[in-house]
C-alpha positions as CSV (number, residue, x, y, z in Angstrom):
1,X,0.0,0.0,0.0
2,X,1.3,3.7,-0.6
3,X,1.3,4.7,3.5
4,X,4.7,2.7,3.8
5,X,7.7,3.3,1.9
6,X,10.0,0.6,0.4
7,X,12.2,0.5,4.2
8,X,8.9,0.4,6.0
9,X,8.2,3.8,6.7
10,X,5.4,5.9,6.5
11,X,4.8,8.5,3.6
12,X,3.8,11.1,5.3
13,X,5.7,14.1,3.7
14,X,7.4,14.6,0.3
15,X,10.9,12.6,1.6
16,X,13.0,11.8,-1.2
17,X,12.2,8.2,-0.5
18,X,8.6,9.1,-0.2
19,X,8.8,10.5,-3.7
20,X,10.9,7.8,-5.0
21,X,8.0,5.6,-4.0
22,X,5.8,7.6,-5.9
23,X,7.5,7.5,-9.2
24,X,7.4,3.8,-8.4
25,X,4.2,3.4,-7.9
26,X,3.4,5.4,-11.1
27,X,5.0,3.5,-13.1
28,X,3.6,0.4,-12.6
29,X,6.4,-1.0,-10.6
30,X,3.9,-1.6,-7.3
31,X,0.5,-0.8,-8.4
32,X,-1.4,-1.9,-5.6
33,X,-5.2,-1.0,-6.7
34,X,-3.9,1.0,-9.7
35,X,-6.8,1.1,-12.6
36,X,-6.3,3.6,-14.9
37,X,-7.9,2.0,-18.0
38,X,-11.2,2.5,-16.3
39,X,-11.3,4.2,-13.5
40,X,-14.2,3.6,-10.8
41,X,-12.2,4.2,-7.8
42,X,-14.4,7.3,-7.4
43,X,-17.5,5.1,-7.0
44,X,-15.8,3.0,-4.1
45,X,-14.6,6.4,-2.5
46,X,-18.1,7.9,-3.0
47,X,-19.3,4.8,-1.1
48,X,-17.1,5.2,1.4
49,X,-17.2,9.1,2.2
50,X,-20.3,8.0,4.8
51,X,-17.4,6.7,6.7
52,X,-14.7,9.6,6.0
53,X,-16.7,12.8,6.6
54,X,-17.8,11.9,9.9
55,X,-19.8,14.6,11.8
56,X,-17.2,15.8,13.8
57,X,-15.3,16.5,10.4
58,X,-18.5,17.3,8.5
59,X,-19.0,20.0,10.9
60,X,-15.5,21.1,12.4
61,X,-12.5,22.4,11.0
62,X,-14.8,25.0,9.2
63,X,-12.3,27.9,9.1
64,X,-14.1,30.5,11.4
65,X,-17.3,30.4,9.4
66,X,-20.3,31.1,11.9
67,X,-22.5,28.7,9.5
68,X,-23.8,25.8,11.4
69,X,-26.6,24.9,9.0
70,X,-26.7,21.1,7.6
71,X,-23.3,20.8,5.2
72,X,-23.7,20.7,1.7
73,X,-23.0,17.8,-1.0
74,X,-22.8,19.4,-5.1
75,X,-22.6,17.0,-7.8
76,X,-22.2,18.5,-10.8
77,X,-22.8,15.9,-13.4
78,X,-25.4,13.9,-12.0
79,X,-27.1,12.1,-14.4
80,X,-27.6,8.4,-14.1
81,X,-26.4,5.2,-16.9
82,X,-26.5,2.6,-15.8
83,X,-28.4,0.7,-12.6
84,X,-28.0,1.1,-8.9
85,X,-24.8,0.2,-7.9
86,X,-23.5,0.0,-11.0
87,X,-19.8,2.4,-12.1
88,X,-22.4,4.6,-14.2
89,X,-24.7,5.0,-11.4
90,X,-25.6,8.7,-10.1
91,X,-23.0,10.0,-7.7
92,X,-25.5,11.9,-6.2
93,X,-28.2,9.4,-5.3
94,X,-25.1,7.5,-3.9
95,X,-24.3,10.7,-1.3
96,X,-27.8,10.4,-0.4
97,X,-28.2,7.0,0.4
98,X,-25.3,7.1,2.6
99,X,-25.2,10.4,4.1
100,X,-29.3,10.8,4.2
101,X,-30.2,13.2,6.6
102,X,-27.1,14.5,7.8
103,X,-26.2,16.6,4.3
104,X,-28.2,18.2,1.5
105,X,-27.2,16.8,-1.8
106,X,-27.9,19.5,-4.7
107,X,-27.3,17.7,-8.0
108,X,-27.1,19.6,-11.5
109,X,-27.5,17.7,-14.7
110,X,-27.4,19.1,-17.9
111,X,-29.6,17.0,-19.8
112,X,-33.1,18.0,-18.9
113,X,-34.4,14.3,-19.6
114,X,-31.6,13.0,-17.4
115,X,-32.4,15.5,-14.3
116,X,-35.8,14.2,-14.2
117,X,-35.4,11.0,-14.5
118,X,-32.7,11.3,-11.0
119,X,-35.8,12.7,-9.7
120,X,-38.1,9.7,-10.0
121,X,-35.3,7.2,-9.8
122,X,-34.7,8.4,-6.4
123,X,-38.5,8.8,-5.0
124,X,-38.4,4.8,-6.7
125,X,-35.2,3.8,-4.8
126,X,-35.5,1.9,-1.3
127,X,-32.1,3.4,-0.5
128,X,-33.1,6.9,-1.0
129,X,-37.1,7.5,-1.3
130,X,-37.4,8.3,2.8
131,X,-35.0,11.0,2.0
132,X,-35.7,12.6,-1.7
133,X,-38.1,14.8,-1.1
134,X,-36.7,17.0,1.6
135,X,-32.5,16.1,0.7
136,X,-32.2,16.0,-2.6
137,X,-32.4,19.3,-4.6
138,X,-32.3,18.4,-8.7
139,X,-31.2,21.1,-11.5
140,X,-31.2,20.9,-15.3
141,X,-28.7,23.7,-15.7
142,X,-24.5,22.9,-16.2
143,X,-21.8,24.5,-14.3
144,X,-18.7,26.7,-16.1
145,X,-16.8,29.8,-15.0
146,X,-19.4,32.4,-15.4
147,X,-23.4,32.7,-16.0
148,X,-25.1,32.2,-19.6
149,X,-25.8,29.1,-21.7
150,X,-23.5,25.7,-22.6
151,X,-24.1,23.4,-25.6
152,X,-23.1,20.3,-25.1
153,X,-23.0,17.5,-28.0
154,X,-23.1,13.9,-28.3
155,X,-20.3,12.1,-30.3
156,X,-21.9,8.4,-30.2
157,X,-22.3,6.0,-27.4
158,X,-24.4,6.0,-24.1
159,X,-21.9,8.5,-22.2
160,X,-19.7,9.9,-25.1
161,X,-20.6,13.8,-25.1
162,X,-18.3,17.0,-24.9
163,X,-19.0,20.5,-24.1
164,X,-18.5,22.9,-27.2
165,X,-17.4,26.3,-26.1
166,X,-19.1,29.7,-27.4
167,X,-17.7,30.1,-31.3
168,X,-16.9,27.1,-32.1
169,X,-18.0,23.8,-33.6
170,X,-18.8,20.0,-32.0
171,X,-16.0,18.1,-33.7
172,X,-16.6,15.5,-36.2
173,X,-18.9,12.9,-35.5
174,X,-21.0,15.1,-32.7
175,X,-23.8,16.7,-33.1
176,X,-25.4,19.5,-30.9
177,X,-28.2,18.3,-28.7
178,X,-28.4,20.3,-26.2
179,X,-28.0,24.0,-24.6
180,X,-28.6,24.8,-21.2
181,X,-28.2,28.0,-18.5
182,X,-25.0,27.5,-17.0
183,X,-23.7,29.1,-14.1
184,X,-20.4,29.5,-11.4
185,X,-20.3,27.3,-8.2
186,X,-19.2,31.4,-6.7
187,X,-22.7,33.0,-8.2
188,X,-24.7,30.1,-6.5
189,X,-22.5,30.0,-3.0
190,X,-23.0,34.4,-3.6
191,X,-26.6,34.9,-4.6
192,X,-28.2,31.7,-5.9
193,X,-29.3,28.2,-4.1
194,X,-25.8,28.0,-2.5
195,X,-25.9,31.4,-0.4
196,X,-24.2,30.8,3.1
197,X,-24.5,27.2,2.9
198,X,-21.2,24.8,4.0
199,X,-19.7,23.1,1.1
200,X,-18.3,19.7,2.5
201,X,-17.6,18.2,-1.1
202,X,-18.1,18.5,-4.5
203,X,-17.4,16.3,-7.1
204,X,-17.2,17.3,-11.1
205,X,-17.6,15.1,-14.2
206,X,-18.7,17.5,-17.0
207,X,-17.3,15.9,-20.0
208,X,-14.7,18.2,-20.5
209,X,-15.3,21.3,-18.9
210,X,-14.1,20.5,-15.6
211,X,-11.2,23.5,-15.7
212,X,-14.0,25.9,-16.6
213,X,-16.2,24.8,-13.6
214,X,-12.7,25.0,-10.8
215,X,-12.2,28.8,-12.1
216,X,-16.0,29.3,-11.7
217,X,-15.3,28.5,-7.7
218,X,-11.7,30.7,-7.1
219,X,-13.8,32.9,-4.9
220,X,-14.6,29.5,-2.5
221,X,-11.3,28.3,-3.1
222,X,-9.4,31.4,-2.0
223,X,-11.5,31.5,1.3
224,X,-10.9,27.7,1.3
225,X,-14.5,27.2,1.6
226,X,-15.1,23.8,0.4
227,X,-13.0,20.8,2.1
228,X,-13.2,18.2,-0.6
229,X,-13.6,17.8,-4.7
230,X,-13.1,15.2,-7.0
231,X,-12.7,16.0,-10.6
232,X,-12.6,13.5,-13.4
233,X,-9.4,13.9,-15.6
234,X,-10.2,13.0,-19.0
235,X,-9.2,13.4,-22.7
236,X,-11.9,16.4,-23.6
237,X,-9.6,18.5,-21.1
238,X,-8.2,19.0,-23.8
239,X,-8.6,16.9,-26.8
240,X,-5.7,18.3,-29.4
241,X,-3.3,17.2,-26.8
242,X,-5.1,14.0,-25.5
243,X,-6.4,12.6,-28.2
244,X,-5.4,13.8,-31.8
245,X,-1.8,14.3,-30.9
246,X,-2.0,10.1,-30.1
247,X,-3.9,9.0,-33.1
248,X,-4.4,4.7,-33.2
249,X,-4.4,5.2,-29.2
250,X,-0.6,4.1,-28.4
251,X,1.0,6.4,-30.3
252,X,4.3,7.6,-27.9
253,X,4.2,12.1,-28.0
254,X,7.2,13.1,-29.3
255,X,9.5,15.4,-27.0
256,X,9.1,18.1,-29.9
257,X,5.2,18.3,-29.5
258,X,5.5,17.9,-25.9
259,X,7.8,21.4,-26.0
260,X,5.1,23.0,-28.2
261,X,2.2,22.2,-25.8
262,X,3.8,23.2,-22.9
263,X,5.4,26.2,-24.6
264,X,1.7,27.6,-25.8
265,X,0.0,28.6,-22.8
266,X,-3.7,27.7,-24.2
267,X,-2.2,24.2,-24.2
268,X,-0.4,24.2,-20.9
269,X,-3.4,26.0,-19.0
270,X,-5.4,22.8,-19.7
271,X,-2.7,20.3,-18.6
272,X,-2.4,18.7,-15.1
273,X,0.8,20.4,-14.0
274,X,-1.4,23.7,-13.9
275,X,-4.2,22.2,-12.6
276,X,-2.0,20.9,-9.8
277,X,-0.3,24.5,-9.7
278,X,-3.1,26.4,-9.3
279,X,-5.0,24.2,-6.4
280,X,-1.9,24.7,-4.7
281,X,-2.0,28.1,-4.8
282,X,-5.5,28.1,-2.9
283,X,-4.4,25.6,-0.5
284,X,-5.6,22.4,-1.8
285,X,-3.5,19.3,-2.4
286,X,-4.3,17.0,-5.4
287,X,-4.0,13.3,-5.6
288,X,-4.8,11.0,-8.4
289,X,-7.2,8.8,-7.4
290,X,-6.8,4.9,-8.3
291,X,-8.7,1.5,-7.8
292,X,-9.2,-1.8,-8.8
293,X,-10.2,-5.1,-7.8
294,X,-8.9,-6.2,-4.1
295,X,-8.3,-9.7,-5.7
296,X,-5.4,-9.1,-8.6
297,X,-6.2,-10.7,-11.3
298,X,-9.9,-10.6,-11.2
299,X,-12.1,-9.8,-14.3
300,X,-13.7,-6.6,-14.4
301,X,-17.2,-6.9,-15.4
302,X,-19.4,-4.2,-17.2
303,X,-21.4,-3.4,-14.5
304,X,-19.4,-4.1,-11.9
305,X,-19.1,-1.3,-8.8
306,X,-18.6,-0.6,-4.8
307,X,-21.4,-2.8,-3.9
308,X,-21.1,-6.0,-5.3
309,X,-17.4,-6.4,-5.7
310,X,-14.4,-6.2,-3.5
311,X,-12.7,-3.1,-4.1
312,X,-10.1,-1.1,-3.1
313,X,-8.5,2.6,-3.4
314,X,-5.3,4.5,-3.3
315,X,-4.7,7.9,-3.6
316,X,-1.2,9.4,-4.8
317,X,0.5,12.7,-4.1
318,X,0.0,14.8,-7.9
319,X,1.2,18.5,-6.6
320,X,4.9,19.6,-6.1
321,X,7.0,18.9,-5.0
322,X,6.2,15.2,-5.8
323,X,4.6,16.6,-9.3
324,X,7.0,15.7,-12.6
325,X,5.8,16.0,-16.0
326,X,7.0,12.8,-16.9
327,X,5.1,11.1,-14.2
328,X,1.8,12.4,-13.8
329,X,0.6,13.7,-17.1
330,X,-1.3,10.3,-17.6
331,X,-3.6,11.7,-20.5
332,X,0.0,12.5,-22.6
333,X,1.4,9.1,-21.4
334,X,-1.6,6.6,-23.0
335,X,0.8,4.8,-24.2
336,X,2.8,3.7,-21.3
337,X,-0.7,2.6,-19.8
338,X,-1.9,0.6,-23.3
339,X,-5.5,2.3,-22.9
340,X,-7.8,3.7,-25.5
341,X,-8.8,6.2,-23.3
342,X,-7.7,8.6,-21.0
343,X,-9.5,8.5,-18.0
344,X,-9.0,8.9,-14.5
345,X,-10.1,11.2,-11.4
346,X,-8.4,13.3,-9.2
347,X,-9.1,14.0,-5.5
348,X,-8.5,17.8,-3.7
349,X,-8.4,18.2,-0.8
350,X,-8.0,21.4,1.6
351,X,-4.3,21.6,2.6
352,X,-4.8,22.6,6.1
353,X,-8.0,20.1,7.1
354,X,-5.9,17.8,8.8
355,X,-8.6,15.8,10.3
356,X,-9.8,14.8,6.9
357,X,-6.8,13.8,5.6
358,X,-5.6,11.7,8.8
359,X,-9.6,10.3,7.8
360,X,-8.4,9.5,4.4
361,X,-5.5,8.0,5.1
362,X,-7.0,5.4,7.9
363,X,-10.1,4.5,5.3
364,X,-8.0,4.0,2.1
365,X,-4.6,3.0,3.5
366,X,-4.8,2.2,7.2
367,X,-6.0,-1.6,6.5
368,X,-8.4,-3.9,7.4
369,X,-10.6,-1.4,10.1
370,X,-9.3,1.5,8.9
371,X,-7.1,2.5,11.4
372,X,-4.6,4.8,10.5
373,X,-0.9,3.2,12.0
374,X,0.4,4.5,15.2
375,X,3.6,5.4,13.2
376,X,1.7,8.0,11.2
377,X,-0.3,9.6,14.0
378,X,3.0,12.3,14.9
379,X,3.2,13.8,11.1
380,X,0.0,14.5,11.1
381,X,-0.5,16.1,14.9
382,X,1.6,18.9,13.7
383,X,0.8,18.7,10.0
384,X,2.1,21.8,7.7
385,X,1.9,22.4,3.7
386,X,4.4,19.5,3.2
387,X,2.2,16.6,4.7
388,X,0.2,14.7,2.5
């Protein structure tokens, strides 16, 4: 597992063996529940977060803020795919079943015939009926970095779509099907359904526009509002880079093009390095979040998810100084990974929330019950902007 180092130690700040173990791990040389082909490790954390964000953190650690109402839950992306329980299910219905009461879940989905149906799938739902009606809080509107309207188009598939930016075109093989008010995560926390509410997480899957939606929240971030976000890292971050440049899906970048994107700044503002960069500015840490089967070896099924299959997670250190290029840009590195896509999700979490990350660790890391390991209890009791 990640928490110890090769000589048995734990990795608790960016040592150099601690970083060396990191490269390692990247690499493939001890994977542990590394997935990168197809990502669900979100799912099993989702699952888990009950667990994690316990009250005392759910409410505590709140940075001053006088609010005390019930902590909020956003999930920006929301729509459903596939069944209960499966890895296309609704994030959001799975926040409510396990959180119920305790957190108000507002979900926004773009497609209008997708919002409604997360509202009738979770009045239908044993898991989440009792709560629906007073809990969950639906939208048919997108998320971006400022008010007005997104398009969004559908390139083929049950899941394939792609946001398509004011003056320009879907690319070929998508079609427009939809346009929808969008609006900033700061103009709903200022004057919309958001106003003086707690933010405990947020997760965003927006096919793509996932950048535009973290500089629509730099007003949160800056205060350090919200404790937790997930954000999935995919090829429409920026598809000239992640996709055309690596035509027939293996294809190896060359060192020249890799010079060229990170020497344009419209390319390297939508690479992971400045993702990374900029979180860290704010005070959030970023990890890249990874699972996989518990048993190696075991056949992945279409549908399977958290619920009906042993799983298990690890999350790994993505910001500096552990960050390098050559490492952690996983959508430039397809090749090393032999996957058709680039997919994965990343974890952020407030730098100076040291409860939930000593939560983190014990869930994902600290074994069988979760505990975290005596060892890594002192790191954390006087934890500064080097701890993980």
């Amino acid at each position: 597992m990640f928490s110890q180092t090769a000589a048995g130690h734990p990795c608790s700040a960016p040592s150099p063996e601690c970083i060396a173990q990191v490269r390692d791990f990247v690499n493939g040389d001890e994977r542990g529940g590394f997935w990168v082909e197809r990502s669900r490790a979100l799912k099993h954390l989702t699952a888990l977060l009950p667990s994690i964000l316990t009250d005392s953190i759910l409410h505590g650690n709140s940075l001053g803020r006088e609010n005390v109402s019930r902590p909020v839950m956003i999930d920006f992306g929301a729509g459903m795919y596939g069944k209960e329980n499966s890895s296309d299910d609704s994030d959001a219905l799975a926040l409510l079943a396990g959180f119920r009461n305790k957190v108000d879940i507002f979900a926004f989905e773009a497609r209008p015939d997708k919002a409604a149906e997360l509202r009738r799938e979770a009045l239908r739902r044993e898991s989440t009926a009792a709560y629906a009606a007073r809990r969950l809080h639906v939208y048919a509107a997108a998320a971006g970095d400022r008010p007005g309207q997104l398009r969004f188009a559908h390139c083929g598939g049950t899941t394939d779509w792609m946001v398509v930016v004011e003056g320009e075109e879907p690319r070929k093989g998508c079609k427009i099907k939809y346009e929808v008010p969008v609006s900033s995560l700061d103009e709903l926390e200022r004057t919309g359904v958001l106003k003086n509410r707690r933010i405990a997480y947020v997760k965003v899957d927006v096919e793509g526009n996932e950048l535009a939606v973290a500089k629509g929240m730099r007003g949160l971030l800056a205060r350090r509002a919200i404790d937790l976000m997930s954000f999935e890292y995919a090829k429409f971050w920026n598809p000239l880079m992640y996709e055309d440049a690596q035509a027939h899906s293996w294809r190896r970048i060359s060192a020249k093009q890799l010079e060229a994107f990170y020497s344009d700044p419209a390319m390297r503002e939508r690479t992971l390095e400045a993702f990374q960069a900029s979180m860290s500015r704010f005070g959030y840490d970023t990890y890249l979040l990874h699972g996989g089967p518990a048993v190696p070896r075991q056949p992945l099924k279409l549908d399977d998810g958290p619920h009906n299959t042993p799983w298990r997670a690890t999350i790994v250190p993505a910001y500096a100084p552990f960050f390098e290029r050559s490492m952690f840009e996983i959508c430039l590195r397809r090749h090393h990974f032999k996957q058709d896509w680039c997919w994965n999700d990343l974890l952020v979490v407030r730098r100076d929330h040291y409860a939930l990350k000593r939560r983190l660790f014990s869930v994902l890391h600290g074994g069988r019950h979760g505990n975290l390991p005596s060892e890594m209890q002192a790191p954390f009791t006087k934890c500064d902007a080097r701890c993980l």
